[in-house]
N, C-alpha and C positions, 0 to 999 in steps of 0.2 A: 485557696488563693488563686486566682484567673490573674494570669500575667500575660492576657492579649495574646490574639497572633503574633508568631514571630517574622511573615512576611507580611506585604500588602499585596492583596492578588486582587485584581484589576478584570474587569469585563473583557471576557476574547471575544476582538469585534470579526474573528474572521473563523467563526466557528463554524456557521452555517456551512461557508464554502469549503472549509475539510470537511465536513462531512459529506456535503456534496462529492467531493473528489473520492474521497475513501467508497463511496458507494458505486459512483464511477469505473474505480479499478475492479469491485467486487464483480461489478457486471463483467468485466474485461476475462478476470480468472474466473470463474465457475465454471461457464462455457469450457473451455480447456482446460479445467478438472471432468467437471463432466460428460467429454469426450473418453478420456481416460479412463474414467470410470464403465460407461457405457460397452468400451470396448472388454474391458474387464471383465465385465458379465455377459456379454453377448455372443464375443471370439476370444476367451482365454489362452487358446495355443496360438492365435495372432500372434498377443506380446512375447512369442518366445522368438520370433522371426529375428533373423540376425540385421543389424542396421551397421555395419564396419565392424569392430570388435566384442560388441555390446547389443543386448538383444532392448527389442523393442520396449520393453517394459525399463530395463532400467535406464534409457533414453530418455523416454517419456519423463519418467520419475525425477532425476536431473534436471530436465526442460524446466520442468512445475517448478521446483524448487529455484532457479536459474532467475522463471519467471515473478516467483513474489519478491525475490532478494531486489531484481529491477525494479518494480514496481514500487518495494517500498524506497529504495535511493529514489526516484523519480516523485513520489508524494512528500519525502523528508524537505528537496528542492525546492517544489513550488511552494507547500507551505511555509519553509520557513522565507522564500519570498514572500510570500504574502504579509505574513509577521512584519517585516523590516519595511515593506510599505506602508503597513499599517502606524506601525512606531513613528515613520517620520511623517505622514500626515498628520498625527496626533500634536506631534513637536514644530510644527508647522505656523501655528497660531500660539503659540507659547511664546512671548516677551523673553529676552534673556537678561 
């Protein structure tokens, strides 16, 4: 027995540009993973360097972490902006 979808899912007209953006961010963080990392292997006793109470590694580590938690609140934003303009242009030319 096929008893249909139980939603209707609908073309995402604003696909390309999260992807776009999500690629975007990637570019943004890897750089400053890859920083981290470089440092990592190149001056290991670097990250023991005291930065206030907290040495350089687990600063860094925090940052990184600091940094995707923003990045992803700032893509959750514009996308679901994007969504909500998308939705009322759609409703735009729709008869009530």
């Amino acid at each position: 027995m096929d008893h249909g979808p139980s939603t209707e899912w609908k073309k995402e007209k604003s696909e390309a540009f999260k992807s776009r953006l999500g690629l975007i961010m990637i570019a943004v963080y890897v750089p400053v993973y890859m920083v981290f990392i470089m440092i990592s292997v190149l001056s290991p006793k670097s990250l023991g360097m005291d930065i206030g109470s907290l040495n350089l590694a687990i600063t860094y580590g925090f940052g990184l972490i600091v940094l995707a938690i923003v990045q992803a609140l700032i893509y959750n934003y514009i996308c679901s902006k994007r969504e909500k303009q998308d939705a009322e242009e759609a409703t735009e030319g729709v008869p009530e």
